[in-house]
C-alpha positions as CSV (number, residue, x, y, z in Angstrom):
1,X,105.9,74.8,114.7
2,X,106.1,78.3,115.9
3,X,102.1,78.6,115.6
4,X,101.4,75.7,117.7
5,X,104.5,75.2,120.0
6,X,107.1,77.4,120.2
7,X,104.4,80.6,120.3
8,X,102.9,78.6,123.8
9,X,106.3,78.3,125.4
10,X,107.1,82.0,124.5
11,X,103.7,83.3,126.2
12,X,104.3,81.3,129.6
13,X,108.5,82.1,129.7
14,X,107.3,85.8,129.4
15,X,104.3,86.4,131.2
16,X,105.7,84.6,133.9
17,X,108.7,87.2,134.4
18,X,106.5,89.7,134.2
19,X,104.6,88.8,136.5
20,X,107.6,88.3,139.0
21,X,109.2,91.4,138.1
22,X,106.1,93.8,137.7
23,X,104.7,92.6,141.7
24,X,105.9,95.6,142.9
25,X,104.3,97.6,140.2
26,X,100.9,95.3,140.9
27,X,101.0,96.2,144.7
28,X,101.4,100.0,144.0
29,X,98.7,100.0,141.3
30,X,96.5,97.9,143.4
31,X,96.4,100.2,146.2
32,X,96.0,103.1,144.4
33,X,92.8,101.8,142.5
34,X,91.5,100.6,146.1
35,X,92.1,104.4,146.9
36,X,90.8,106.0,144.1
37,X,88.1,103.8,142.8
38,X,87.1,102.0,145.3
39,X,86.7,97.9,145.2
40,X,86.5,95.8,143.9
41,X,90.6,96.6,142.5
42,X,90.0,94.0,139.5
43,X,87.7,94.2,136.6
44,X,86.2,90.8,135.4
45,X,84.5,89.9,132.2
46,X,84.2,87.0,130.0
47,X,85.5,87.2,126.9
48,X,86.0,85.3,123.7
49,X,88.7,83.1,123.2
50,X,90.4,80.8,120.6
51,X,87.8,79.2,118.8
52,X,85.1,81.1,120.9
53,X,85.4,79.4,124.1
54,X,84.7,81.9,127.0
55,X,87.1,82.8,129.5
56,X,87.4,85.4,132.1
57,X,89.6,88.3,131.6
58,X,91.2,90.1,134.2
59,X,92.1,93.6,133.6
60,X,92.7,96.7,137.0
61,X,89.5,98.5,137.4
62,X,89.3,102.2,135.8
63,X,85.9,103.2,135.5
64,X,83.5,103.8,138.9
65,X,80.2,102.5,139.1
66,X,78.0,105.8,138.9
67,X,74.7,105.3,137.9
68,X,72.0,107.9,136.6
69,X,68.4,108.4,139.0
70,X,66.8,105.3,137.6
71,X,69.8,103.0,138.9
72,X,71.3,102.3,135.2
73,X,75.5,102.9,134.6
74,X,76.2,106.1,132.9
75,X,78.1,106.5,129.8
76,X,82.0,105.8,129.7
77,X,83.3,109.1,129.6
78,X,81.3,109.9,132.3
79,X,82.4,107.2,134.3
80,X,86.3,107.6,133.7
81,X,87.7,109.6,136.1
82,X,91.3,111.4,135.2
83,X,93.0,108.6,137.1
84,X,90.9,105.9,135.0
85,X,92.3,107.5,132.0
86,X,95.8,107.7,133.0
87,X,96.1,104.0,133.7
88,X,94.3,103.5,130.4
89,X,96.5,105.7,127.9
90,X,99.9,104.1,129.7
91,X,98.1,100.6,129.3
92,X,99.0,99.7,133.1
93,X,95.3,98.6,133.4
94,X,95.8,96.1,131.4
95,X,98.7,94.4,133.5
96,X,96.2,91.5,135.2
97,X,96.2,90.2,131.8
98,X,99.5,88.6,132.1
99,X,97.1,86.0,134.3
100,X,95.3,85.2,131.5
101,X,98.6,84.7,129.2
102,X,100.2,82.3,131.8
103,X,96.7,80.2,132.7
104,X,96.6,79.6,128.4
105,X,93.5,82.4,127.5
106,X,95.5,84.7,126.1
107,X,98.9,85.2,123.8
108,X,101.2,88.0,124.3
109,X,100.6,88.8,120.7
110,X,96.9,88.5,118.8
111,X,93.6,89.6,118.3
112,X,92.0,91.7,121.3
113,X,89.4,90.0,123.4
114,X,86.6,91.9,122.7
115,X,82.6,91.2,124.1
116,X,80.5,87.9,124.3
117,X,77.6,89.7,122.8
118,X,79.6,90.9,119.6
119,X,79.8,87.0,118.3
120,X,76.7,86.8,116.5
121,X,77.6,89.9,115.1
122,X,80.9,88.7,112.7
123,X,80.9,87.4,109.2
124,X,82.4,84.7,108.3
125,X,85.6,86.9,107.7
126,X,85.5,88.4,111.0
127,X,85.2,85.2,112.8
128,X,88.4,84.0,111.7
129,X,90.1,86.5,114.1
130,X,88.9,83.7,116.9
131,X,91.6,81.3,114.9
132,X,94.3,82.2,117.8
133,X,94.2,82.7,121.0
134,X,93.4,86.4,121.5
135,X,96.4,88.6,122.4
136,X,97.5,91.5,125.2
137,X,98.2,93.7,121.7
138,X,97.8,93.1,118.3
139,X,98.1,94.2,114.7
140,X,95.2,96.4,115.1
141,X,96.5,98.0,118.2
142,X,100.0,99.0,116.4
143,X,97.8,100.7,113.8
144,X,95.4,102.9,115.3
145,X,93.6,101.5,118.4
146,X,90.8,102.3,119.2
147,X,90.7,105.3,116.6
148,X,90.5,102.9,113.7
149,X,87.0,101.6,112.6
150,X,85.7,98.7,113.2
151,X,86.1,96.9,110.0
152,X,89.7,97.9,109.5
153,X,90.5,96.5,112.9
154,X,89.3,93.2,111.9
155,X,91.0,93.4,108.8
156,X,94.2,93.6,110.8
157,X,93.0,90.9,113.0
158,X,92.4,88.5,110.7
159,X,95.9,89.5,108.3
160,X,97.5,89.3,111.8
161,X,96.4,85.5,112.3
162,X,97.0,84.4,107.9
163,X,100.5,85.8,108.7
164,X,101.4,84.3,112.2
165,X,104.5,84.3,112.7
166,X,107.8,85.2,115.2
167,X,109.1,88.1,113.2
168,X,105.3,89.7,112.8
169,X,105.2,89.0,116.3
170,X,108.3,90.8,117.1
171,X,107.5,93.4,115.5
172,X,104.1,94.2,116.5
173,X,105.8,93.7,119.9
174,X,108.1,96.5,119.3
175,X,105.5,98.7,117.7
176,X,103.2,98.1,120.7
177,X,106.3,99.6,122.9
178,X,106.4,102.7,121.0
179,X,102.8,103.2,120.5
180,X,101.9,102.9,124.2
181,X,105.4,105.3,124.9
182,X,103.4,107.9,122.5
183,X,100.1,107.0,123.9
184,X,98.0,106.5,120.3
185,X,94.6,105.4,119.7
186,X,93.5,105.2,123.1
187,X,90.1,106.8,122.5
188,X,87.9,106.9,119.3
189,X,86.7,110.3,117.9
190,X,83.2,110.0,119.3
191,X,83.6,107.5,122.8
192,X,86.0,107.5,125.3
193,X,87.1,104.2,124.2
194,X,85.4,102.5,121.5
195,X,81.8,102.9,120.3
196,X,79.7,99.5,120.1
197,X,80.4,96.9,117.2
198,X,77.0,96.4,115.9
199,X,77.7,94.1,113.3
């Protein structure tokens, strides 16, 4: 019931106040990426969703687009700008994703959305973490971020969506509050965010 139902109603009651009660905070952080970073403000990509199907994820820009001599995008850490980090490590960037949670791509709680090209990449373990819809946090996020490896996140993933439930996702709701509060995992030991999942 709460899987299939109740989880649904909870996602659109909440991102919806969000939304309503954050547009202040939209307007400010809008501006200040226009500012800072130039256009466009919002960062599209497609992403994964529940049971693969692609959707477009909607997230505040906080990277630049400098590229090296021959025209190509330089690494991450060289295009994250002190600003660009800030909005990451407070998870503000990640606000537009409330979008995504009302329109039905998202949950508030599950499995991060993570890159088309990584599908042909999982196992048939790993692909179970496309069971749910894929969340704004998750278990993996409440226990280490992006300074985890790559397998253990999945492990997480995949215990996160056998154990469903509304006290797990209570839980990793509050955990997610005081993680972001303490700033943890933003980076991994060797990239500015995470290195690429090669399978």
């Amino acid at each position: 019931m709460y899987r299939n139902c109740i989880k649904r109603i909870l996602d659109i009651v909440i991102s919806l106040c969000g939304i309503i009660i954050l547009f202040p905070v939209y307007l400010v952080l809008a501006i200040l990426v226009r500012l800072k970073l130039g256009s466009p403000v919002l960062f599209t990509q497609e992403r994964p969703g529940k049971d693969e199907k692609i959707f477009k994820l909607y997230k505040f820009r906080s990277m630049t687009d400098a590229k090296d001599e021959k025209g190509n995008l330089l690494p991450d850490e060289d295009r994250l700008p002190a600003f660009g980090k800030k909005l990451r490590s407070t998870s503000l960037d990640e606000l537009p994703e409330l979008f995504n949670i009302l329109k039905g791509d998202m949950s508030i709680i599950g499995p991060r959305p993570l890159l088309v090209r990584y599908l042909p990449r999982y196992n048939e373990f790993q692909k179970h973490r496309h069971d749910v819809r894929p969340g704004l946090t998750g278990l993996a996020q409440t226990h280490g971020r992006n300074a985890i490896t790559w397998e253990k996140k999945f492990e997480y993933d995949v215990e996160y969506v056998n154990k469903l439930s509304f006290a797990l996702d209570v839980k990793i709701f509050f955990e997610t509050v005081r993680a972001v509060l303490k700033r943890e995992g933003i980076s991994s030991e060797t990239s500015a965010t995470m290195e690429e999942f090669m399978g």
